[in-house]
C-alpha positions in Angstrom: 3.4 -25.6 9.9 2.1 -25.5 13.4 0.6 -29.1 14.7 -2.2 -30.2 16.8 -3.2 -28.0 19.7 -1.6 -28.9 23.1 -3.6 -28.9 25.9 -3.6 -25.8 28.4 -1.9 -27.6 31.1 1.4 -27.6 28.7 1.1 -23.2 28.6 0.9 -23.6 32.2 3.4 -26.0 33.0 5.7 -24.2 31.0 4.6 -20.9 32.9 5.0 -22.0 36.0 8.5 -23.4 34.8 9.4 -20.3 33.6 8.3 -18.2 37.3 10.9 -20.9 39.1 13.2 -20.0 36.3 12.9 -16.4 37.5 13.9 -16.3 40.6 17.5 -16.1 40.7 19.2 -18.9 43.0 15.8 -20.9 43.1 16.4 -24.8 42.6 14.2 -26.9 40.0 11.7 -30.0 42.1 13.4 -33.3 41.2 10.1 -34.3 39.6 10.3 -31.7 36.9 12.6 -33.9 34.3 13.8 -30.9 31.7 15.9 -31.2 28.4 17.7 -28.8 26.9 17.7 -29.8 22.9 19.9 -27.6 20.6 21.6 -27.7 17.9 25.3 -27.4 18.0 27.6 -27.7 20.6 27.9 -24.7 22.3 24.6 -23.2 22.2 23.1 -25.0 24.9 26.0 -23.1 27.0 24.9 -19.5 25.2 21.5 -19.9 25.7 21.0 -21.1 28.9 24.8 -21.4 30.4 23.7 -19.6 33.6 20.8 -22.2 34.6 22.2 -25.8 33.9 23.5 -26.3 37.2 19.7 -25.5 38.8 18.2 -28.7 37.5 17.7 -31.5 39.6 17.2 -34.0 36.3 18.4 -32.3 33.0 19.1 -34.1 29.9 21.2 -32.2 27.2 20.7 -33.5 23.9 22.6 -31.7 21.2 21.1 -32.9 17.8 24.1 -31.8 15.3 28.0 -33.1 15.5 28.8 -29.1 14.7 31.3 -30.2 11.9 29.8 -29.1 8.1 30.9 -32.1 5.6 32.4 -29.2 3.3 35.2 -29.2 5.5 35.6 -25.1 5.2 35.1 -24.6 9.1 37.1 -27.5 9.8 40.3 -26.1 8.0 39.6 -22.4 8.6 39.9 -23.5 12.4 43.2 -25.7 12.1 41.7 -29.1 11.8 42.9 -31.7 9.4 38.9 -32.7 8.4 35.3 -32.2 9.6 36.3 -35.9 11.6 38.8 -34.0 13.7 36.5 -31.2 14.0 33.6 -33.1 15.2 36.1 -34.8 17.9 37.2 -31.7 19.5 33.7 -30.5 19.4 32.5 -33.5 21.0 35.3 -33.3 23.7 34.5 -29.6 24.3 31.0 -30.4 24.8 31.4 -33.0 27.5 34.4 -30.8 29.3 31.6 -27.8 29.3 28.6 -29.9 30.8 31.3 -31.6 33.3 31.6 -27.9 34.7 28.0 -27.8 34.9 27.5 -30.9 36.5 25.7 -32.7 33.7 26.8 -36.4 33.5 27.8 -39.1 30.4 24.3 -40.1 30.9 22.5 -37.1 30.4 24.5 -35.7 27.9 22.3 -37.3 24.0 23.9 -36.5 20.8 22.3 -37.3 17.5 25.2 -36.8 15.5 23.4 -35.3 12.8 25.8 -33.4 10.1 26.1 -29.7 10.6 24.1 -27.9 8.5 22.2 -30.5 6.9 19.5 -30.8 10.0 16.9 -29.5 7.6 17.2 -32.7 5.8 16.1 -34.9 8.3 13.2 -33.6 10.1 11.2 -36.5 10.9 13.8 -38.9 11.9 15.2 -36.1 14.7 11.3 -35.5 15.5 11.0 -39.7 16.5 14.3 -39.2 18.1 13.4 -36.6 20.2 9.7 -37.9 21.1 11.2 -41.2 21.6 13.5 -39.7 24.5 11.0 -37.7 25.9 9.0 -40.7 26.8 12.2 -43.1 28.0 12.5 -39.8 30.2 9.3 -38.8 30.8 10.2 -35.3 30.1 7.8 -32.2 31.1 9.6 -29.8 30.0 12.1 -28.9 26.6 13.8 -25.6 26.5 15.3 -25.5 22.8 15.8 -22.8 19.8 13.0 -20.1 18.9 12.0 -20.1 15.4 13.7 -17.2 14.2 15.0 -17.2 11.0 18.3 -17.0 11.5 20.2 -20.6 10.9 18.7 -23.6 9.3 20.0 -26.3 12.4 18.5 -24.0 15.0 15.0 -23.5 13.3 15.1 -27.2 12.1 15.2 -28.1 16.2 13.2 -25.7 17.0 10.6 -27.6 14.1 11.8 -31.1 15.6 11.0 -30.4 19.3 7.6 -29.4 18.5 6.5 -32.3 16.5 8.1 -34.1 19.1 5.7 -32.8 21.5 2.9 -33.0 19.5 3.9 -37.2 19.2 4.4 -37.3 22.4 1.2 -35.9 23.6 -0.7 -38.6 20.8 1.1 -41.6 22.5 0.6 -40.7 25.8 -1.5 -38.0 26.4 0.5 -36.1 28.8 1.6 -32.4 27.9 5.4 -31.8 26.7 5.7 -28.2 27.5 8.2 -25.9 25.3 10.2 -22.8 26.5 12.7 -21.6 23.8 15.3 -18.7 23.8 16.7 -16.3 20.9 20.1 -16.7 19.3 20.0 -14.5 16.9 18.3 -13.4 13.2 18.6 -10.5 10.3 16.3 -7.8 10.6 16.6 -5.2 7.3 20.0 -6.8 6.9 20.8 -5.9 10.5 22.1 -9.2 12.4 20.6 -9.5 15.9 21.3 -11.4 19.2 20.0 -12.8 21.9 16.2 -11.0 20.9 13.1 -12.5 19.9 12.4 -11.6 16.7 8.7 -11.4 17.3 9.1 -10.0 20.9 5.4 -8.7 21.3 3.7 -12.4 19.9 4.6 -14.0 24.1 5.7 -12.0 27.1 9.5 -13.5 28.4 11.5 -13.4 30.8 15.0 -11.6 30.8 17.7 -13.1 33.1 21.0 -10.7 33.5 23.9 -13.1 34.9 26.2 -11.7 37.8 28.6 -13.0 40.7 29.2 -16.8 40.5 26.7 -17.6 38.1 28.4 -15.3 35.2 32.2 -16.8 36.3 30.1 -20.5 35.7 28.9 -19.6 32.5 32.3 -18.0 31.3 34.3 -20.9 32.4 31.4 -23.3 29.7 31.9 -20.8 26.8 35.8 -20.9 27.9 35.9 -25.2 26.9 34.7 -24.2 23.7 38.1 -22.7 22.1 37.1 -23.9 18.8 34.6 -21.3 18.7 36.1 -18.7 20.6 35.3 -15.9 17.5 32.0 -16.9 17.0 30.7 -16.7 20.6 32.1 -12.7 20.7 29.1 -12.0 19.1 27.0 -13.0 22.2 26.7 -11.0 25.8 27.2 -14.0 28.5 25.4 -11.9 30.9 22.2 -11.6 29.2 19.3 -14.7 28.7 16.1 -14.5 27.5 13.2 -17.5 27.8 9.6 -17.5 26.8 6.5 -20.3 26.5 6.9 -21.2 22.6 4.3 -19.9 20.6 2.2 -22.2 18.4 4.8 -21.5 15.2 3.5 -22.2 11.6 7.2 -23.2 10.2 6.0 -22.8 6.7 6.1 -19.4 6.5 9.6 -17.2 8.0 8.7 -15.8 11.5 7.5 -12.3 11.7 10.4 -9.7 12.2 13.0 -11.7 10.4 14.1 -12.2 6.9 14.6 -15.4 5.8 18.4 -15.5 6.6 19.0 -19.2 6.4 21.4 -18.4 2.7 23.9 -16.4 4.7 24.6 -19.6 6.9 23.4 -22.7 5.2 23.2 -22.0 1.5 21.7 -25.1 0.3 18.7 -24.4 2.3 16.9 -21.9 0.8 13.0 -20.6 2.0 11.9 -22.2 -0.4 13.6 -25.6 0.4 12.8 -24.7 3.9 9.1 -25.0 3.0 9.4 -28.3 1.4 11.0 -29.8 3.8 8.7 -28.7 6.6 5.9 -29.9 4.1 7.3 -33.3 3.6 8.3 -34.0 7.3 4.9 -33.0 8.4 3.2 -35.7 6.2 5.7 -38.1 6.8 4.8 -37.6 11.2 1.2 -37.4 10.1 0.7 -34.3 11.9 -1.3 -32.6 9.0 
């Protein structure tokens, strides 16, 4: 379900963010205040690894402890439950943004159970509003809504309504850039592509030199996930101004993959939730 229209100065806030973001080596002003909001642990360094360290005032905020309650990921990787799993997870996440120069302070978790973000929609939407305004945010660059894993389309759903809040309370634009991780076309799995690549023109940013040894040495802290992150090219990012989504239906170019990952979450379920969340922010 797509909310409110934003004003144009968030499309052009967010395209001016992205022409900065462009030029290789370029800094960020210290009065753009930027957040990176993600899912898991990890995927803030996947989908923007190689730009963290540009950004004068960055807030990471990672809505998901990355350890499922089932406690299948926890065991398959060595760890006694999905308590000792989160704990690493959390330690890897603050040795990753330590490398990239992100402080205690700027680093937000929301501790949210893995997989189960989908069920709580409107409480990570007042969270995430809530900190845009302590921060007085202009900019959130966070998942595309693609399909592909329930936690990374329920942030991507969560940052919008944010924005929509925020822009009710105050009336100042929250501006949304998002990047691709990746979604099932005809059964096909694909990364790091938007799934709808002709809806918004992006930007591609290849990684070399110093910048590509930085963002090795963040996907490096993460050993816990050391065989899932093969399925991603560190040299390659892609960022885009966010569409207007409508999150009840599955974005166009994707099948509704969220089974393979998060079976509880069905499209179906998917559309219920989004439903119920949207009355419950009153952004119908």
């Amino acid at each position: 379900m797509s909310f409110e229209s934003l004003p144009s100065t968030a499309s052009n806030q967010a395209e001016e963010f992205l022409c900065i973001l462009a030029r290789s080596g370029t800094g960020f002003p210290a009065s753009l205040r930027s957040a990176v909001v993600v899912a898991h642990p990890d995927d803030e360094a996947i989908g923007a690894g190689g730009q963290l360290s540009r950004f004068e005032n960055l807030t990471v905020i990672v809505v998901t402890d990355g350890a499922p309650r089932d406690n299948f990921d926890a065991h398959l990787r060595g760890f006694s439950d999905w308590r000792a799993y989160a704990n690493e997870r959390r330690r890897e996440l603050e040795a990753a943004m330590t490398l990239a120069g992100v402080g205690r302070e700027d680093l937000l978790t929301l501790n949210v159970p893995d997989k189960q973000a989908a069920l709580h929609l409107a409480d990570i939407s007042h969270a995430l509003a809530s900190i845009a305004s302590d921060r007085s945010l202009n900019v959130i660059i966070t998942h595309a809504y693609e399909g592909g894993h329930a936690d990374h389309d329920a942030t991507a759903f969560a940052v919008h309504a944010a924005a929509a809040l925020h822009h009710r309370r105050h009336s100042r634009p929250l501006s949304v850039v998002e990047m691709p991780f990746y979604h099932w076309n005809a059964g096909t799995f694909i990364a790091q592509q938007f799934c709808d690549c002709g809806l918004v023109a992006g930007i591609r940013i290849e990684l070399d030199g110093s910048t590509l040894e930085m963002k090795r040495g963040l996907l490096a802290e993460y050993r816990s996930q050391a065989r899932a992150l093969t399925a991603f090219d560190p040299r390659l990012e892609r960022f885009r101004r966010a569409p207007a989504h409508d999150f009840r239906y599955p974005p166009r170019g994707s099948d509704a993959g969220y089974h393979r990952i998060t079976p509880l979450i069905s499209s179906d379920v998917w559309l219920r939730l989004v439903c119920e969340a949207t009355r419950a922010l009153r952004l119908i």
